[in-house]
N, C-alpha and C positions, 0 to 999 in steps of 0.2 A: 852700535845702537842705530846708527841713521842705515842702518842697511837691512837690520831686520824690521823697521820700520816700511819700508817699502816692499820688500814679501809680504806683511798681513796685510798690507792695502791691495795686492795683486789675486791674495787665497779672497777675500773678502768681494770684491767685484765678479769673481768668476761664479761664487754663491749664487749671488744675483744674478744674474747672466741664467744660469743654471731655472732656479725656480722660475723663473719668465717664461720660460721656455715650455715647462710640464705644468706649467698654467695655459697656456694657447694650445696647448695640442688636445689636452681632457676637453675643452669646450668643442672644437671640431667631432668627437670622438661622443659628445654626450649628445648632440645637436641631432644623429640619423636616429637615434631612439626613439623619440616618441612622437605619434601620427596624429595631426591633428582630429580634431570632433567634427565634425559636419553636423551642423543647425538645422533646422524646419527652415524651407523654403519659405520667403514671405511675398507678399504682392504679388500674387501668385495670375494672372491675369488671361486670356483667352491663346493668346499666341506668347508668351513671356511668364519668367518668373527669375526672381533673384534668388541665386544660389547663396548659399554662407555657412560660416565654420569660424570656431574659437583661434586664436593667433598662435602660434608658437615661436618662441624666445626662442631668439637669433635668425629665422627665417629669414632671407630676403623677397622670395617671393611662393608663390604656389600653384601647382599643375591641377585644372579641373578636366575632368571627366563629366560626360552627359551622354546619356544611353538609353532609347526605348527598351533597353534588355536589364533586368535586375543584374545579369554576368558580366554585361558589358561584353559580348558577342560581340557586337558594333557602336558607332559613334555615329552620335547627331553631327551634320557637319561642320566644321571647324571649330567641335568641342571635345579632341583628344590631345589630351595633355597639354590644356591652353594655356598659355601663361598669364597668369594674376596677380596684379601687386593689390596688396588688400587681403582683406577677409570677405570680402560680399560680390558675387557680376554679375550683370542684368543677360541673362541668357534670352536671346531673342531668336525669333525664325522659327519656334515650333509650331506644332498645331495645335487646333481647337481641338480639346474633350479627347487630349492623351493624358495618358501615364509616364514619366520619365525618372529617372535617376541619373543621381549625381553624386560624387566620391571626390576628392581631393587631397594631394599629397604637399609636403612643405621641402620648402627648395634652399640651400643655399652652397655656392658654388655647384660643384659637381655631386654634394652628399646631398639625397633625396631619400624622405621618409616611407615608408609604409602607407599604405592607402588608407583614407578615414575612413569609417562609416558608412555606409549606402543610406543615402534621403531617395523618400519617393514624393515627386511632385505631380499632380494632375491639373491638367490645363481646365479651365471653365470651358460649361458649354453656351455659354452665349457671348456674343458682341454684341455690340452698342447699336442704338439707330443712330443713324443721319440726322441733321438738321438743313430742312431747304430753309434756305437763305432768300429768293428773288426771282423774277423771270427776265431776261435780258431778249435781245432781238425779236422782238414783239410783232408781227405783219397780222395781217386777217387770218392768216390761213395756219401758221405756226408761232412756235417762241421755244426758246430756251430754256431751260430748268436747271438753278444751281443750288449745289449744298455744300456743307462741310464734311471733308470727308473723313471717315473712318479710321482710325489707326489700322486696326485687327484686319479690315475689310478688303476682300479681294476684287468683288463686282458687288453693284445694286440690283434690285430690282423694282421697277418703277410702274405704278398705274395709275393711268390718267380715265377717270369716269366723266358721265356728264350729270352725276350727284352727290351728295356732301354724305351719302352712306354706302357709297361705291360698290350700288346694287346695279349700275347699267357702266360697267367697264368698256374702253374700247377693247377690240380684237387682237390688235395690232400693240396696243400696252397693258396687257393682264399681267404685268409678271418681267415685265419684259427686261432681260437680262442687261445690262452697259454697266463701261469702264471710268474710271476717272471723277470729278466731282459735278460734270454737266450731261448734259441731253438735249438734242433738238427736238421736241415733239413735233412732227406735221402730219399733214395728210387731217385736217382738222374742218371744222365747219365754224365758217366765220360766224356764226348767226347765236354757236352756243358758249355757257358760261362750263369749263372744265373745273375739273378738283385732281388737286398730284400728290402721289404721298411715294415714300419710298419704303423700303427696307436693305437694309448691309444685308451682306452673305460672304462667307467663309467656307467649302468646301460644302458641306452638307448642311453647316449652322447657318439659323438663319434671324435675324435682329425683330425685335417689335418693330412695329411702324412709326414713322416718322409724323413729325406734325404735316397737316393740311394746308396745301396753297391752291387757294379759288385763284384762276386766272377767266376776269370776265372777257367778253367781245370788246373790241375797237371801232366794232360797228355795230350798231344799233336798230332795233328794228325798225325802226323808222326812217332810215336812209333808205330811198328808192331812186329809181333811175327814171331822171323826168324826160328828157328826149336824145334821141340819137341822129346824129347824122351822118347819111351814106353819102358820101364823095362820088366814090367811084356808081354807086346807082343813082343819081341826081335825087332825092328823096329823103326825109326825115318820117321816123319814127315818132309820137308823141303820145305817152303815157298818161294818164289818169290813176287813182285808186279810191275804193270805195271805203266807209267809214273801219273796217274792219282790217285795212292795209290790204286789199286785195287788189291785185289787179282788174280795173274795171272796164276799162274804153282803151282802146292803141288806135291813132289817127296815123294813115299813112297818106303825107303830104307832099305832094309834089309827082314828078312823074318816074315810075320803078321799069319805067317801056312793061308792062303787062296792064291791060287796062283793070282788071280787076283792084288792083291795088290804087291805081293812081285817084287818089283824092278820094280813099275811102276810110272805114270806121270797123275798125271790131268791139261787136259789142259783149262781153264777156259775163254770165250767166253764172250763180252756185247755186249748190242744195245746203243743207244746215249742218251736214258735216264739215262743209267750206270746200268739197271735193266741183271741181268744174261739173255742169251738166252740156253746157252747149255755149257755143263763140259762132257769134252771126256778123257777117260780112255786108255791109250796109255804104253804097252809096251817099251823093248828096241830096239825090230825090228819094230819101229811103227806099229804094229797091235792093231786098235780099239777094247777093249776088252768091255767097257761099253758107254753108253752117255746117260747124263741123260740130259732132255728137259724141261725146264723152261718156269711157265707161271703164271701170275701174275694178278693182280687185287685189286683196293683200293692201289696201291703201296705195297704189301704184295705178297710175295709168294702166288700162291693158288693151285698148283697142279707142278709136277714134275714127268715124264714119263721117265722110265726107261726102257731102248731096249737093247739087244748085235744083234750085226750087222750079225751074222751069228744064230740065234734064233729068232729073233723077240722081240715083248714085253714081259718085265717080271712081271712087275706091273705099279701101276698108285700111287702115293700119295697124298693123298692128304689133305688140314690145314685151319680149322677153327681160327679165332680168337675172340678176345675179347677188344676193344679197341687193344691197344699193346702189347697184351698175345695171345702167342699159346695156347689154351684150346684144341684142338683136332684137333689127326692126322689120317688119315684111310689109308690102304693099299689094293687097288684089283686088280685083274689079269687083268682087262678087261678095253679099254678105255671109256666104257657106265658106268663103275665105278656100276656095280651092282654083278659082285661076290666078296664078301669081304674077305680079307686075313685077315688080323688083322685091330684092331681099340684101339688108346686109348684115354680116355680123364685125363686132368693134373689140380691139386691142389697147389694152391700155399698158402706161407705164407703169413704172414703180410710184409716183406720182396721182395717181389716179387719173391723169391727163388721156382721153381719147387719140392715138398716134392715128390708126389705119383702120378703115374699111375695107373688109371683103365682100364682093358680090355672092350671087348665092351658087356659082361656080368653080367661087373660092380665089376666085382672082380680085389681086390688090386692084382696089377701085378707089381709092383718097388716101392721104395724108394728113398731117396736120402736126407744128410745129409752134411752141408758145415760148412765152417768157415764164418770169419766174412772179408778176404781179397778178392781184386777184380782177380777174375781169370783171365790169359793169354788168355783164351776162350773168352773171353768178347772184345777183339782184334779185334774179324773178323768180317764180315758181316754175319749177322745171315741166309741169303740167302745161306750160302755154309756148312750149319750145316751137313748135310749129307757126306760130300765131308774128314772130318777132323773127325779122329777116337775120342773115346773115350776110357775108358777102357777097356768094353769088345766088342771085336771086333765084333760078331756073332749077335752083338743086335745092331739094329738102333735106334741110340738117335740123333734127328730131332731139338736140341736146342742148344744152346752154353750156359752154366750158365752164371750167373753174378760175383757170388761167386765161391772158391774154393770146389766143391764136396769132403767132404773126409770120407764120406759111400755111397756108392752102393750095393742096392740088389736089385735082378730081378730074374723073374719068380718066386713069392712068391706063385702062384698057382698052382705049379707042384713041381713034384719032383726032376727037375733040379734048385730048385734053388740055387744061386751065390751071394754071398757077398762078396766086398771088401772092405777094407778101406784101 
């Protein structure tokens, strides 16, 4: 009895053993059958969209596919047979205003399903605007422009006007393409109030516009320059202006070694457009010693005749420009402007800074060499450039920089030349 009792305990365990066994292999075996469902893409968004698909029992995980091609000819890259633990993955990296598809198989060990379904997802065709934020490093002359930047967004583009319906754009920022969430705007005129707006962009997409940031002046019309003093010429300069903020009287005090100037007065002259007519040169016994004669055109300077009352004419000047650059000034004796005295034409930076003179030979005749602050000179009306010395007194310099000069050299084609810094 005790011995067939231990046989049906040995037939009976091996039973067990047994069905354990063709229970665990049907589930491996029933697991490659059937391929998941692939869902509607959701959050579907400019450069992203989530892919997704129903779960299937027992999976451990799932291989996705992503394809501009319905075949699947090729793969987006690193979305062939990516592995996914989940049902849903934030497919990122495509483009704006495609078409794509996605398929999915289920995973577990080495046994892999059948491919699900083909989903067709399309990208939107817009992104977002920007938001400016601020202007940081603020001078006369430039500042900064920051915003928040874009997910989707590859570059901006940026225009800064001088009105709040960004009917008079600069040239230089109509559109103008940059990286990253800032910008330097310069090359700017301290005097005006600008407006900045932007737009994202994305390959050929391109974002509504962003909100409006007024950045007013730091200087006011009402800052003028009340006297200057030349060191190196023993003499000051000493300014006046008229009800109208014009320049009205420049006293030159003290001795410039030219007698004309020492201890005289220009007396400065408009018409009702506020354009100069004539700057009379006035002793301390009022005797007219020079007047020079203003005449204009395009709103520009274009010629300025220079007489002494007891002589006659002495010369004729006269100014080309260039857009809003003087590029060249000429000098002749005669009002037919056909014997010429001198002539130069002028080089600028990227800066808008005047570097170099050329004679009218074409030979380098000046230099000029600044900083990076907005010069006192930038004060005046560029109409009275002639009227307000410079350093060296014996050279006529026909411009007011923007910057502080702080090298000059002149007559680099003779052997008077003069360097100062």
């Amino acid at each position: 009895m005790h011995t067939i009792h231990k046989t049906s305990r040995r037939i009976v365990f091996f039973s067990i053993m047994w069905l354990t066994m063709l229970s665990c292999q049907d589930a491996r075996q029933d697991f490659i059958k059937p391929s998941p469902v692939a869902l509607e893409a959701i959050e579907v968004g400019a450069t992203s969209f989530i892919a997704r698909w129903e779960p299937v029992e027992g999976a451990v995980d799932y291989l996705l596919d992503v394809s501009e091609s319905p075949n699947f000819n090729d793969y987006v890259e690193s979305y062939q047979a990516r592995v996914v633990e989940g049902t849903a993955f934030l497919v990122v990296g495509v483009e704006v205003n495609r078409t794509y598809y996605y398929r999915v198989r289920s995973r577990r060990e080495n046994n892999i399903s059948d491919n699900s379904n083909v989903i067709e997802a399309t990208t939107q065709n817009f992104i977002a605007a920007p938001f400016i934020t601020n202007v940081t490093d603020r001078t006369a002359i430039r500042f900064t422009t920051n915003w928040e930047e874009v997910t989707d967004a590859t570059s901006y583009l940026v225009d800064v006007a001088t009105d709040a319906a960004f009917e008079n754009i600069l040239t230089d920022y109509d559109g103008r393409e940059v990286l990253g969430g800032d910008t330097e705007i310069n090359g700017l005129d301290f005097r005006e109030t600008y407006y900045v707006r932007l737009r994202s962009k994305r390959l050929e997409i391109v974002s509504e516009y962003s909100n409006t940031l007024e950045v007013t002046p730091l200087i006011t019309p009402s800052c003028k320059v009340g006297r200057i003093d030349f060191n190196t010429l023993g003499g000051s300069q000493i300014f006046t202006y008229g009800s109208r903020g014009q320049l009205a009287t420049i006293r030159n005090e003290g001795d410039f070694g030219t007698p004309d100037f020492n201890n005289t007065t220009w007396n400065i002259s408009y018409n009702g457009s506020g354009n100069i007519t004539n700057a009379q040169l006035i002793d301390d016994e009022s005797n007219v010693l020079r007047v020079y004669n203003y005449a204009y055109q395009n709103g520009r300077v274009s010629a300025i005749r220079y007489t002494v009352p007891t002589e006659g004419l002495q010369r004729v000047w006269r100014f080309t420009y260039a857009g809003d650059r003087l590029v060249q000034w000429s000098a002749f004796s005669d009002l037919l402007q056909t014997n010429l005295i001198e002539s130069y034409t002028y080089a600028y930076n990227d800066r808008g800074d005047i570097v170099e003179a050329r004679d009218q030979n074409g030979d380098l005749y000046s230099q000029f060499g600044y900083d990076d602050f907005l010069s006192p000179y930038a004060l005046f009306d560029p109409d009275v450039a002639l009227l307000v010395f410079g350093s060296i007194i014996d050279e006529p310099r026909p411009f007011l920089p923007e910057h502080n000069i702080v090298e000059e050299e002149i007559r680099l084609n003779s052997a008077k030349s003069e360097r100062e810094v």
